[in-house]
GUBA-456501 format. One record per residue (C-alpha): residue number from 0; x, y, z. Coordinates in Angstrom, 1 decimal, padded with zeros to 4 digits. Example, Ala and Ser with C-alpha at 12.3 -4.5 7.8 and 13.67 -1.06 7.14 Angstrom:
REM GUBA-456501
> 0, 012.3, -004.5, 007.8
> 1, 013.7, -001.1, 007.1
***
This chain:
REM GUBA-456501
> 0, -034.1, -034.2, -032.7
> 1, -037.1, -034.9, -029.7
> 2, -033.5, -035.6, -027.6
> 3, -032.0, -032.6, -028.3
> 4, -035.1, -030.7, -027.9
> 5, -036.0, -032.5, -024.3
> 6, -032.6, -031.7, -023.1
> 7, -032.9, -028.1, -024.1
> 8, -036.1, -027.8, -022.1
> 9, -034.4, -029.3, -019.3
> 10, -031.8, -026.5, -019.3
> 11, -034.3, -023.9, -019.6
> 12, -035.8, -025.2, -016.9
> 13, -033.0, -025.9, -014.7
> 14, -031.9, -022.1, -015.5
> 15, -035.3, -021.0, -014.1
> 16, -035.3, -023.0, -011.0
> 17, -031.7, -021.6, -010.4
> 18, -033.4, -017.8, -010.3
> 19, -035.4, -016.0, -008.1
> 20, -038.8, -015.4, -009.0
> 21, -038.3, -011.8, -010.7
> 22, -035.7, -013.5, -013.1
> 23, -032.9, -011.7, -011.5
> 24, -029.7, -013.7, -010.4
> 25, -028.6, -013.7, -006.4
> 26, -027.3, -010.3, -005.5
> 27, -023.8, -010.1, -004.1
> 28, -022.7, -011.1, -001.9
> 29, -024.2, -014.9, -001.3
> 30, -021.3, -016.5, 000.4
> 31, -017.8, -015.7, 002.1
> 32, -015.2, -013.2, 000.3
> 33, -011.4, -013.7, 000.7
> 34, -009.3, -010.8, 000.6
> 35, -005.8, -011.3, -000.1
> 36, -002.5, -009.5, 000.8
> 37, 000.8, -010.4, -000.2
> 38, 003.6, -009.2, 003.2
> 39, 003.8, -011.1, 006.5
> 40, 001.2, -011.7, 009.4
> 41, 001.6, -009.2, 011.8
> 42, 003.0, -006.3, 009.4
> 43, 001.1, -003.1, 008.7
> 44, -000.7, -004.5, 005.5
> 45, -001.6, -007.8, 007.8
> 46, -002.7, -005.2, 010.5
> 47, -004.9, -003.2, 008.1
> 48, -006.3, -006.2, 006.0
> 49, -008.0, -007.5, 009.2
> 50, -009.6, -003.6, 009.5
> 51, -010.7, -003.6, 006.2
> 52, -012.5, -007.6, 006.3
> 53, -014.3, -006.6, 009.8
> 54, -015.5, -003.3, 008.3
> 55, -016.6, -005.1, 005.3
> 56, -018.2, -008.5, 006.8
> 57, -020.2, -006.0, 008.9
> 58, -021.4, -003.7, 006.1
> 59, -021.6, -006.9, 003.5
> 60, -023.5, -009.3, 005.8
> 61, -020.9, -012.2, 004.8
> 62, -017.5, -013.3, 006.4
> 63, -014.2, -011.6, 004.6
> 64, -011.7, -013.9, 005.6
> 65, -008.3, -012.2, 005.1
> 66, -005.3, -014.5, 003.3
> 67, -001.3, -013.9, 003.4
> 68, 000.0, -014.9, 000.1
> 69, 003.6, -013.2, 000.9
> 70, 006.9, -012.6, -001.2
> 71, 008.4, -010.8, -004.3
> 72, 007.3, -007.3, -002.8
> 73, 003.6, -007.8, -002.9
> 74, 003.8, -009.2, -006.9
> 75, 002.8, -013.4, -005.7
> 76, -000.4, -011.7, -004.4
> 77, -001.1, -009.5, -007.2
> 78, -000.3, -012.3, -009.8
> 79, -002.7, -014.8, -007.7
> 80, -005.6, -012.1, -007.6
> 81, -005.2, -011.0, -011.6
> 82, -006.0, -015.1, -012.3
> 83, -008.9, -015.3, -010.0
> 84, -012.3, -015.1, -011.2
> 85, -013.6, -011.8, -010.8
> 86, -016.8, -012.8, -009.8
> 87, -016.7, -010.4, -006.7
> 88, -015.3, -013.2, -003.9
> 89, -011.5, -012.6, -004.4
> 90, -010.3, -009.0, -003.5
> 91, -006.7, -007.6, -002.6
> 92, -005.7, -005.2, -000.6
> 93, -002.9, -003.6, -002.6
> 94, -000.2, -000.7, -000.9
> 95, 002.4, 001.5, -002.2
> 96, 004.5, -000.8, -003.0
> 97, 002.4, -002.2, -005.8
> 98, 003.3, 001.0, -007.9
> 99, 007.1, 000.6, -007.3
> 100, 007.3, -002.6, -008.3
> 101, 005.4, -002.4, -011.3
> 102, 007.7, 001.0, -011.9
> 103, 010.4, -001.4, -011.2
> 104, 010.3, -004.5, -012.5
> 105, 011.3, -005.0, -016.6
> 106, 008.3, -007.5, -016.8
> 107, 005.2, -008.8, -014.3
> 108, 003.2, -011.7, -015.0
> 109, 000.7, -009.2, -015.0
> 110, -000.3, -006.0, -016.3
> 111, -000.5, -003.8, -012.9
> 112, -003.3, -001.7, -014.0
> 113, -005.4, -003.6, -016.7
> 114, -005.2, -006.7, -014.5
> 115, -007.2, -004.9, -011.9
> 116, -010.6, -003.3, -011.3
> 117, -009.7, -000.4, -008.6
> 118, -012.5, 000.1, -006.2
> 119, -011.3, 002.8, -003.9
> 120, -008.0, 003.9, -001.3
> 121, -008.4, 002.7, 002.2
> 122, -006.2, 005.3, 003.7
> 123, -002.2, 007.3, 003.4
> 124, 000.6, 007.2, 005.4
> 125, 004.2, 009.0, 005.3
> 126, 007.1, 007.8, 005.6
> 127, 009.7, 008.9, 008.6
> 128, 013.2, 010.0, 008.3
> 129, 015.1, 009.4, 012.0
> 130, 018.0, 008.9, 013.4
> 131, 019.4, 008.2, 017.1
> 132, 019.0, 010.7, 019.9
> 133, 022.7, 010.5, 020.5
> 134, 023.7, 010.7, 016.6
> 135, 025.8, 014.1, 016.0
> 136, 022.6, 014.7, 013.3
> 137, 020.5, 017.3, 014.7
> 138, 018.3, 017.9, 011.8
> 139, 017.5, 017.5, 008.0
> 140, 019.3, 020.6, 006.6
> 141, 021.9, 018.7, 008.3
> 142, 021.4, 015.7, 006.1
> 143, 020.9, 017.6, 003.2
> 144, 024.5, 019.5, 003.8
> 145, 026.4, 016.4, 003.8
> 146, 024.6, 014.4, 001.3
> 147, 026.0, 017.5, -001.0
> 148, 029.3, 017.8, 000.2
> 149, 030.3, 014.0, 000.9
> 150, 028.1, 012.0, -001.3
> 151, 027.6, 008.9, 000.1
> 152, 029.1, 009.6, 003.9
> 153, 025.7, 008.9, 005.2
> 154, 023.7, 005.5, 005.0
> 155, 019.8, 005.1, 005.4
> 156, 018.1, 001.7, 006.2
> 157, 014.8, 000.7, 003.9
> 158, 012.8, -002.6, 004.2
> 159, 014.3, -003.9, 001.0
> 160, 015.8, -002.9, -002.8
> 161, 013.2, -001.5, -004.4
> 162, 010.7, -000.4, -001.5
> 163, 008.5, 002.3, -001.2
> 164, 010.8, 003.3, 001.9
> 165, 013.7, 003.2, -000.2
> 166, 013.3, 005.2, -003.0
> 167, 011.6, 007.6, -000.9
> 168, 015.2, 008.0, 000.3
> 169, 016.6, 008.4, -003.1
> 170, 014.0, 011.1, -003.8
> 171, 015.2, 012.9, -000.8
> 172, 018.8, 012.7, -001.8
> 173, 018.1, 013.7, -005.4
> 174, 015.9, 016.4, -004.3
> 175, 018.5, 017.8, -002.2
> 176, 021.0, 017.4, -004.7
> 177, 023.0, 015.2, -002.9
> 178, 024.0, 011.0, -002.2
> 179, 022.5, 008.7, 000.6
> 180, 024.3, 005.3, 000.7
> 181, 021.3, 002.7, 000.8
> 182, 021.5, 000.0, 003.1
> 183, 018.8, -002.5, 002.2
> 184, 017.1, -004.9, 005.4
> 185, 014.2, -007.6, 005.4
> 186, 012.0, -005.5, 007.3
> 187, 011.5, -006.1, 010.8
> 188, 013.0, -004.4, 013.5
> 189, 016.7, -004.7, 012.5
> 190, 017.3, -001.6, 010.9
> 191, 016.2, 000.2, 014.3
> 192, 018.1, -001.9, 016.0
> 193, 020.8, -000.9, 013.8
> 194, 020.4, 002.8, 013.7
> 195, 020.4, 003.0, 017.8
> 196, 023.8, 000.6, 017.9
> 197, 025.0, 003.7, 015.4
> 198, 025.8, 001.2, 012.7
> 199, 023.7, 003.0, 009.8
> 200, 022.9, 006.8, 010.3
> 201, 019.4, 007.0, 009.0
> 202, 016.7, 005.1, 008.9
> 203, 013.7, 005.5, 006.5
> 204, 010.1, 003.7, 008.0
> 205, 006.7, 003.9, 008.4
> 206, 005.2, 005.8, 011.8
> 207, 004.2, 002.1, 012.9
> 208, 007.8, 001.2, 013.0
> 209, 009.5, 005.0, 014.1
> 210, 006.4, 006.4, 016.2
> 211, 006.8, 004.2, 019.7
> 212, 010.9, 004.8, 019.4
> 213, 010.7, 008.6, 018.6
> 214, 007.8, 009.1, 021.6
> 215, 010.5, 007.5, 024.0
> 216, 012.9, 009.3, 023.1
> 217, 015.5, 007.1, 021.7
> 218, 014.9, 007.7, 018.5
> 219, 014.5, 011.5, 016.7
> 220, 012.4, 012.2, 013.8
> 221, 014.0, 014.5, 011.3
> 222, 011.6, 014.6, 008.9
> 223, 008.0, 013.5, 007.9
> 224, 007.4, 012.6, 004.1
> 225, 004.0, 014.3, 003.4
> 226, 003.5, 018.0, 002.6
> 227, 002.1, 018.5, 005.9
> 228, 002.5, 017.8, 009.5
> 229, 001.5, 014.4, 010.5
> 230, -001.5, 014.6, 013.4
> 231, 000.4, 011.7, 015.4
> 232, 004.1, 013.0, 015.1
> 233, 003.1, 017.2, 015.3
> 234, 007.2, 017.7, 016.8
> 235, 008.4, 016.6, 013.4
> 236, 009.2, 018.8, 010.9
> 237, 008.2, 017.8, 007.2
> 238, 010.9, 017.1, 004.4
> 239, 009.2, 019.9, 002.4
> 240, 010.5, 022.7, 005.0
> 241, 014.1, 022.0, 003.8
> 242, 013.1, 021.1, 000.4
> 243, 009.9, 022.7, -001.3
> 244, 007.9, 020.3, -002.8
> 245, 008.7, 017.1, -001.1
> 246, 005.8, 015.1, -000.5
> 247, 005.8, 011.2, -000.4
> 248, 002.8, 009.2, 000.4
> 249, 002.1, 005.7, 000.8
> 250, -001.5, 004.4, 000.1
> 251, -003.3, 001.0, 000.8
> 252, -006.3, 000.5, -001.4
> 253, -008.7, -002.6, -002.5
> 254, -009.0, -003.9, -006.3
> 255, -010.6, -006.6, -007.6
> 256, -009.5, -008.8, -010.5
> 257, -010.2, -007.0, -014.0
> 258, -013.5, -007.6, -015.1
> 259, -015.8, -007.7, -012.2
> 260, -019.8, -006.4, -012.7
> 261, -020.2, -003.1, -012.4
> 262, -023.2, -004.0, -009.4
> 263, -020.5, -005.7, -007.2
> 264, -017.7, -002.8, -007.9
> 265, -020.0, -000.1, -006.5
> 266, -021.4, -002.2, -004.0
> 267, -017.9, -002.6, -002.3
> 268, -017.4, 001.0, -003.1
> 269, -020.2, 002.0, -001.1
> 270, -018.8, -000.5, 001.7
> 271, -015.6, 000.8, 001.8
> 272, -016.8, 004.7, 001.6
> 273, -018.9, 003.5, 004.8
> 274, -016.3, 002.5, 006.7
> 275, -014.0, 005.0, 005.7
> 276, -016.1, 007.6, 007.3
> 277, -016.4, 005.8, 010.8
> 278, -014.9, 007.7, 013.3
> 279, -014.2, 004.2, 015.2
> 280, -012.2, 002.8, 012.0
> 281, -010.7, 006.1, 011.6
> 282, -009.4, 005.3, 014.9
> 283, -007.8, 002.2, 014.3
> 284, -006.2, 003.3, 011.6
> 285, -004.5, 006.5, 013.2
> 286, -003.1, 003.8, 015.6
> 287, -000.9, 002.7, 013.1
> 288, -000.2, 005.9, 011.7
> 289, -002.3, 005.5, 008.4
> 290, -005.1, 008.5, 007.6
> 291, -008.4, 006.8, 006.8
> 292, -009.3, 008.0, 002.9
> 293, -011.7, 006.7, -000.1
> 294, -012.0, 007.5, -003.6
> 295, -014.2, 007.0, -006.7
> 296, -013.4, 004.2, -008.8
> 297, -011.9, 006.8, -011.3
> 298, -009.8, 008.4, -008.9
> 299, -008.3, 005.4, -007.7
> 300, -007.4, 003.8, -011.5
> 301, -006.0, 007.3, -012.2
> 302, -003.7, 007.7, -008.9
> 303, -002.5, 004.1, -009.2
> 304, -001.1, 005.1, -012.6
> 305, 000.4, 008.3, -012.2
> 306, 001.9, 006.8, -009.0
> 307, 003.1, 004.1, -011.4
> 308, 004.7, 007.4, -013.6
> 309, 006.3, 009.0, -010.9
> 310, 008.4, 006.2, -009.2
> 311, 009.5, 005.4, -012.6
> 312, 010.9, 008.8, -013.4
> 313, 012.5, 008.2, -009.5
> 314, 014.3, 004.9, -010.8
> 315, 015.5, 006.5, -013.8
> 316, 017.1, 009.5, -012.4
> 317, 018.6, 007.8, -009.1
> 318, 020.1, 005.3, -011.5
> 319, 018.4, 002.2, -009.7
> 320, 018.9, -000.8, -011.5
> 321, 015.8, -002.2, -012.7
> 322, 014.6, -006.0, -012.2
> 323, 014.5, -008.5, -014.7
***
C-alpha cells in the first residue's frame, strides 16, 4: 500500500515538474510541424506547400518542414495524415482533388470528412480549356457545336482518370449537351506536347501549365472555368459565356487530423488568415495562377462537403465508372 502510494506521489510530482508554473501545459507550437502533401516535387501542390510552410514558420515561430507522400490521387497522403496524432504537428495541405476522389472512389481507408479537422482554404484556381493556335477551333461555341452534333469527334487531355481536370471536362460536355472523348495522361507536360503536335484537340489544365504557352502564342485559351474572368488570363473568355452557369473551381486548403484542440485549430487559423492577407504571398500565389483565399473553420468543413456532393452527382450523370 506505502508502494503504491509513493509511486503515486512521484507521478504527481513528475506531472508538476512537467508544467509551467501557472499549471498550464506548453502552448503550441513547441517544436517543428510537418506538413504533408501527397503529388510530386516540383508540381503546383509542391509549389504551394512550400508558400504555405514559409508563411507559417514565420507566423508560428517554429520550422514547417513540407513532406511529399505522392500517389493514388492525393489518398496515400490523406490516409497517412487521418492516422497521425492530431496533436497539432502533422498538417496536409489537401486540393481539389481530395473531393473527387472521395466522390469517386467506392471505399477510402478513410472517411474524407470525419477523418479531418478543416482549418481554412489557402486559395482557388480555374481550370483552362485550350487548344493550338493552328487548330481549325476558333472558340468554345465551336466546341460546344460539335460535341452536339458528333459526339465524341473531339478529345481533351486531363492529368489522369478521375482528376479534377477531367471531370471538369465532362461537366463541360454534359453542360453543353454534347460528348468530349477523354484522353487521360500522367501529368506533366505531355498532353501540351500533344495538343501542339495536333494529336488530341483539347487540353484541360491549370493556368500554371496553359498560362506561359497561351502568352506565347502557341497555345489559345478558349475558355476559363470560373464564373468570371481570370486577372492573369483577362483575353480569355469564361465557359459560362457559352454556357450560363458554368463555374468550376479548384481549391487548396490545410486540415489537420480529426480531433485536434480547439487552441491549436484557431491558432493555425489565425496563421493562415495572416498570410492570406499579405499582399507579398498574394503575389506568389497569382504567379501560379491560384487566388489567395481563407475561411472559417465552418466554411471550410461545409465547402469540402458540398464539393464532395457535386462531383458525385458529375460521376453519376457522365457515367464515369467508379473505383473499387
Amino acid at each position: 500500500m506505502l508502494s503504491t502510494m509513493f509511486r503515486s506521489f512521484l507521478a504527481v510530482i513528475t506531472l508538476a515538474l512537467a508544467l509551467p508554473s501557472d499549471g498550464r501545459a506548453d502552448p503550441w507550437p513547441q517544436r517543428p510541424i510537418t506538413l504533408i502533401h501527397g503529388f510530386g516535387a516540383g508540381g503546383n501542390a509542391d509549389s504551394i506547400s512550400r508558400l504555405v510552410a514559409a508563411a507559417l514558420s514565420e507566423s508560428l515561430g517554429v520550422s514547417v518542414v513540407v513532406d511529399a507522400k505522392p500517389g493514388a490521387g492525393g489518398n496515400i497522403a490523406s490516409e497517412y495524415v487521418s492516422r497521425a496524432a492530431p496533436d497539432g504537428y502533422t498538417l496536409i495541405l489537401l486540393t481539389g482533388g481530395h473531393a473527387v476522389s472521395a466522390a469517386l472512389y467506392k471505399k477510402l481507408r478513410f472517411d474524407p470528412v470525419d477523418s479531418f479537422t478543416f482549418v481554412s482554404l489557402v486559395g482557388t484556381f480555374p481550370f483552362v480549356v485550350a487548344t493550338r493556335t493552328d487548330s481549325p477551333i476558333k472558340d468554345l461555341a465551336e466546341v460546344i457545336a460539335v460535341s452536339r452534333q458528333s459526339p465524341g469527334k473531339l478529345s481533351f487531355s486531363s492529368v489522369g482518370f478521375g482528376s479534377t481536370q477531367h471531370l471538369t471536362g465532362e461537366l463541360l460536355a454534359l453542360s453543353a449537351g454534347g460528348k468530349l472523348t477523354h484522353i487521360p495522361y500522367r501529368g506533366g507536360i505531355q498532353p501540351l506536347t500533344d495538343v501542339l503536335a495536333g494529336q488530341i484537340d483539347l487540353m484541360v489544365d491549370t493556368i500554371t501549365v496553359t498560362g506561359p504557352a497561351i502568352k506565347a502564342g502557341t497555345l489559345r485559351g478558349l475558355g476559363v472555368s470560373s464564373s468570371s474572368p481570370w486577372p492573369s488570363l483577362p483575353n480569355v473568355p469564361t465557359v459560362a459565356s457559352q454556357l450560363p452557369g458554368f463555374d468550376v473551381k479548384s481549391w487548396i486548403g490545410i486540415a489537420l487530423p480529426a480531433g485536434a484542440s480547439p487552441e491549436v485549430v484557431a491558432k493555425l487559423n489565425e496563421s493562415l488568415r495572416k498570410a492570406v492577407s499579405d499582399p507579398a504571398f498574394q503575389g506568389r500565389l497569382d504567379l501560379l495562377g491560384v487566388r489567395a483565399e481563407s475561411s472559417t473553420l465552418d466554411a471550410t468543413k461545409t465547402f469540402v462537403a458540398s464539393e464532395i456532393k457535386r462531383w458525385g452527382e458529375v460521376i453519376d450523370r457522365a457515367g464515369v465508372e467508379k473505383i473499387n
